[in-house]
C-alpha positions as CSV (number, residue, x, y, z in Angstrom):
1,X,-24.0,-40.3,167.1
2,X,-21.1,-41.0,165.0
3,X,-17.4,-41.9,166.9
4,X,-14.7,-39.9,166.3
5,X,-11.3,-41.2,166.3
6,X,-8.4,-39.1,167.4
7,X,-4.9,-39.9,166.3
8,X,-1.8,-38.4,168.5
9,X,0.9,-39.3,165.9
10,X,1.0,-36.9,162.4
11,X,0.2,-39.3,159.8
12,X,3.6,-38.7,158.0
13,X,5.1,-40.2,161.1
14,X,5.6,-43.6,160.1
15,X,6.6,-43.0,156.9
16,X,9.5,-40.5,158.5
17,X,10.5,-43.5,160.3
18,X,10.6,-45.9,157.7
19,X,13.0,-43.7,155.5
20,X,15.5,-43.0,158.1
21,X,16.1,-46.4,159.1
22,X,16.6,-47.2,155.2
23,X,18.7,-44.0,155.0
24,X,20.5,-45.7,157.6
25,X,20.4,-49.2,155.9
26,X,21.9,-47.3,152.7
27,X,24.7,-45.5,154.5
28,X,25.7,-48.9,155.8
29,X,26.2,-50.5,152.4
30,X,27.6,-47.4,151.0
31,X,30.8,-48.0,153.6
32,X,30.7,-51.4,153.1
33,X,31.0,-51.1,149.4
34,X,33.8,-48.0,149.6
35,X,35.0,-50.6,152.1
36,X,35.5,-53.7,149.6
37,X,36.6,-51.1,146.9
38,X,39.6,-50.7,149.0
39,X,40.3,-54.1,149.4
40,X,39.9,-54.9,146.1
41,X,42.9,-52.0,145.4
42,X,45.9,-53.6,147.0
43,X,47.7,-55.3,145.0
44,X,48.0,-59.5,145.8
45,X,51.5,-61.0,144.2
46,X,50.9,-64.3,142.9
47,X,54.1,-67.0,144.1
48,X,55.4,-66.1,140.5
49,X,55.1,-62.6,140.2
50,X,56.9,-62.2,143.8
51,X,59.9,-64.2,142.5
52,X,59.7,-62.1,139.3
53,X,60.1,-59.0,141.6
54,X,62.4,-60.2,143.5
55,X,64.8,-61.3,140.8
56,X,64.6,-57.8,139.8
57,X,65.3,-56.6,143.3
58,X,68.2,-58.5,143.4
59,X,69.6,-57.6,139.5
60,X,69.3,-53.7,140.5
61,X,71.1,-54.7,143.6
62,X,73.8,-56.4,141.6
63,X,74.4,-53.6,139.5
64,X,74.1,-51.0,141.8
65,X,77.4,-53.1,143.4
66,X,79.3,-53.2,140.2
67,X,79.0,-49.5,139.7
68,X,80.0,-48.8,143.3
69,X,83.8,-51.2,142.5
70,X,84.0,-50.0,139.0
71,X,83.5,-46.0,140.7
72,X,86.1,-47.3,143.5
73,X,88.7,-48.7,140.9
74,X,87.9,-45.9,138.2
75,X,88.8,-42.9,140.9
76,X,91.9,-45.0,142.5
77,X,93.3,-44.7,138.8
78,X,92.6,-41.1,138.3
79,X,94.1,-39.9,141.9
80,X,96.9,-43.1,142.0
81,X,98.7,-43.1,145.5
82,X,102.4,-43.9,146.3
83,X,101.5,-47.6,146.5
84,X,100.2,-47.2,143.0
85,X,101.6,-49.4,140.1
86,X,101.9,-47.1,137.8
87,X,103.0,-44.6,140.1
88,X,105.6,-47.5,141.7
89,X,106.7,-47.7,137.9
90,X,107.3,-43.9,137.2
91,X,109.3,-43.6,140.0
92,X,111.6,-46.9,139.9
93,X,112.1,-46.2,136.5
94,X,113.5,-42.4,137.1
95,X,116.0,-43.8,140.2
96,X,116.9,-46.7,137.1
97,X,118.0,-44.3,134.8
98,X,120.2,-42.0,136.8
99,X,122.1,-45.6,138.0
100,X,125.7,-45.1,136.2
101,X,126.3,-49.1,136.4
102,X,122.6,-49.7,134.8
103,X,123.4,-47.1,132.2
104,X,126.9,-48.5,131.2
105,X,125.1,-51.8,130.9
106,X,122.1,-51.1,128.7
107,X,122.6,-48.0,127.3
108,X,121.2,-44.7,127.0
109,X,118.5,-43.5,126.0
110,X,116.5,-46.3,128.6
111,X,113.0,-46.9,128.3
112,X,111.0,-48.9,130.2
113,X,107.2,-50.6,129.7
114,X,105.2,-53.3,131.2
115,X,104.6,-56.7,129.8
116,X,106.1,-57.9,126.8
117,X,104.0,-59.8,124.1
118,X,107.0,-59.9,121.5
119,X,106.2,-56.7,120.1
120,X,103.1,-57.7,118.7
121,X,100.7,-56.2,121.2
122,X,102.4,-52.4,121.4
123,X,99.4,-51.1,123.5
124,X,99.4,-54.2,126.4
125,X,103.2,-53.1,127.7
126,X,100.8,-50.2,129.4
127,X,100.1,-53.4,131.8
128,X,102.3,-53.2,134.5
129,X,103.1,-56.7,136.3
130,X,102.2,-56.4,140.2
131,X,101.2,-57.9,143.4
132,X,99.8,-56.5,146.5
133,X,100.2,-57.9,150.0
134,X,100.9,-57.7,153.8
135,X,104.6,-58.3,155.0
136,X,104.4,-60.7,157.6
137,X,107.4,-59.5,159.7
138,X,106.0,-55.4,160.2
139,X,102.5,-56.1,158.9
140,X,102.5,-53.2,156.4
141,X,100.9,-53.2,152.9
142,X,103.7,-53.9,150.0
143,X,103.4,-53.3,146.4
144,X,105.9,-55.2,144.0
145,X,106.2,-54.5,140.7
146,X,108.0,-56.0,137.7
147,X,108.7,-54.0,134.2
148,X,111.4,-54.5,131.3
149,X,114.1,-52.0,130.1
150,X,115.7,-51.6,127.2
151,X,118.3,-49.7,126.1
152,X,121.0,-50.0,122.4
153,X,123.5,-52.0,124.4
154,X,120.9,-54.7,125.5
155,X,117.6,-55.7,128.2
156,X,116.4,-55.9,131.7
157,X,114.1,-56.4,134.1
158,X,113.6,-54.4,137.0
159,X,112.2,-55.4,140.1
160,X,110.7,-52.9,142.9
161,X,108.7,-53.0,145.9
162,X,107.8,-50.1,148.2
163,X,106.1,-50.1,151.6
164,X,103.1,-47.8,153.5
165,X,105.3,-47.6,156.1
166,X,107.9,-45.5,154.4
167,X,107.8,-42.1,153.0
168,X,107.1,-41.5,149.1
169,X,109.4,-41.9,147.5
170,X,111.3,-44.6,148.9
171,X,111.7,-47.8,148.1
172,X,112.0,-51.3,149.7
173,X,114.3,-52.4,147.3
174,X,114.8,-51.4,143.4
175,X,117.0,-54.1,141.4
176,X,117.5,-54.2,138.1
177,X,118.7,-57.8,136.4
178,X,120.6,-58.1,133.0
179,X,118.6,-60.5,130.5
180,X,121.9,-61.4,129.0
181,X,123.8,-63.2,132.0
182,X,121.0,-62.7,134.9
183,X,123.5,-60.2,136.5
184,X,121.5,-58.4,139.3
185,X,122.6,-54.6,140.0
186,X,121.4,-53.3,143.7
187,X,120.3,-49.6,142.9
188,X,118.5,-49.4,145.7
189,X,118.0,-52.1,149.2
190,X,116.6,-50.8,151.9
191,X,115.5,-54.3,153.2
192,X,118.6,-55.0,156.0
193,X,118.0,-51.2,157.2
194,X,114.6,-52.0,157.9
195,X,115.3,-55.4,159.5
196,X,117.7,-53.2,161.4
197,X,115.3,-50.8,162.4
198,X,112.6,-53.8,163.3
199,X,115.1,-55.3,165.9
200,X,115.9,-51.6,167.5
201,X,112.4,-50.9,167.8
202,X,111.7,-47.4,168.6
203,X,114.8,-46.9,170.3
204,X,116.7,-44.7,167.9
205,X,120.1,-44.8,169.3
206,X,119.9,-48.6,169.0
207,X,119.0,-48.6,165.6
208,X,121.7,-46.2,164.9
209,X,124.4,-48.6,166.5
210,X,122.9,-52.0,164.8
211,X,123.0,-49.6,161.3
212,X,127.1,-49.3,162.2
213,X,127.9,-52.7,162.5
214,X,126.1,-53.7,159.3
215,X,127.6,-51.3,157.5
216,X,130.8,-51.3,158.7
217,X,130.8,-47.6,159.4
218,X,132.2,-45.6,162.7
219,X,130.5,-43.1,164.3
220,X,132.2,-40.1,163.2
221,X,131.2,-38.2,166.5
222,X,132.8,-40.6,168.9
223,X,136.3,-40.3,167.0
């Protein structure tokens, strides 16, 4: 009698097994490739390219900064304030003119301009000579500023300074000095009021009494 053999597993069995584990094999060097792909996508700076960059990083940073002061300078010309040069200038120079002794001096029509190159460089007496600083004494910001005049009956300098602390408009002091003899004409000095003022304080009535006896005059009320 021939033996028959039975088989519980399908025949396809085996093979079923065999190809999921090598779809499972595949999968796993499929991510492992997409894996090193990535890798090999970021970008690695050699020692040299990373000083390239960051020499560039620092030029754009330089230039950004020049454009920010130029911006800061360009707009402070276009919208000048009362500590201004040019502004300083405009205004000195109108107070100058309407001085009688000034005018008797120098003459009329009186014109005024910045630095003098001897008539050669017209377009540089735009440049107004100046200096900005802190007063020591009251601690506010000064501007001083130095132009010529000229008028038919001779020169002059002028020489004017204004102060945060006042109003606009008024000056520190605004002398004006003949280039002939070096005689100095007061057409404006503020500077012993404001010493004056520094000593009262905030007391009014004392600044109003020190103001008397430096100038000599009487209170009108008390007569």
């Amino acid at each position: 009698m021939d033996s028959v053999t039975i088989s519980f597993f399908p025949q396809n069995y085996g093979y079923r097994f065999l190809s999921s584990g090598n779809a499972k094999e595949s999968a796993n060097e499929k991510g492992k490739a997409e894996k090193n792909g990535e890798e090999e996508t970021q970008i690695v700076l050699t020692p040299g390219q990373k000083v390239v960059a960051a020499s560039r990083l620092t030029m754009w940073a330089g230039i950004f900064a020049f454009a920010s002061v130029c911006a800061y300078y360009i707009g402070k010309e276009l919208v000048p304030t009362k500590m201004s040069p040019n502004v300083v200038f405009n205004k000195a120079l109108e107070i100058v003119r309407e001085n009688p002794e000034v005018t008797r001096r120098l003459g009329t029509p009186l014109k005024g301009y910045g630095r003098d190159h001897g008539g050669k460089r017209e377009g540089r007496r735009n440049f107004i000579e100046h200096t900005e600083y802190t007063n020591e004494e009251d601690g506010s910001k000064r501007t001083r500023v130095r132009f010529n005049l000229e008028g038919p009956n001779g020169k002059g300098f002028c020489f004017a300074e204004v102060s945060k602390a006042m109003p606009a408009g008024e000056f520190v002091y605004v002398l004006v000095q003949d280039k002939l003899n070096g005689q100095v004409t007061n057409v404006v000095d503020n500077r012993a009021a404001m010493a004056v003022a520094k000593m009262a304080g905030d007391n009014a009535e004392g600044a109003k009494v020190f103001n008397q006896l430096l100038t000599g005059v009487a209170d009108s009320s008390r007569k």
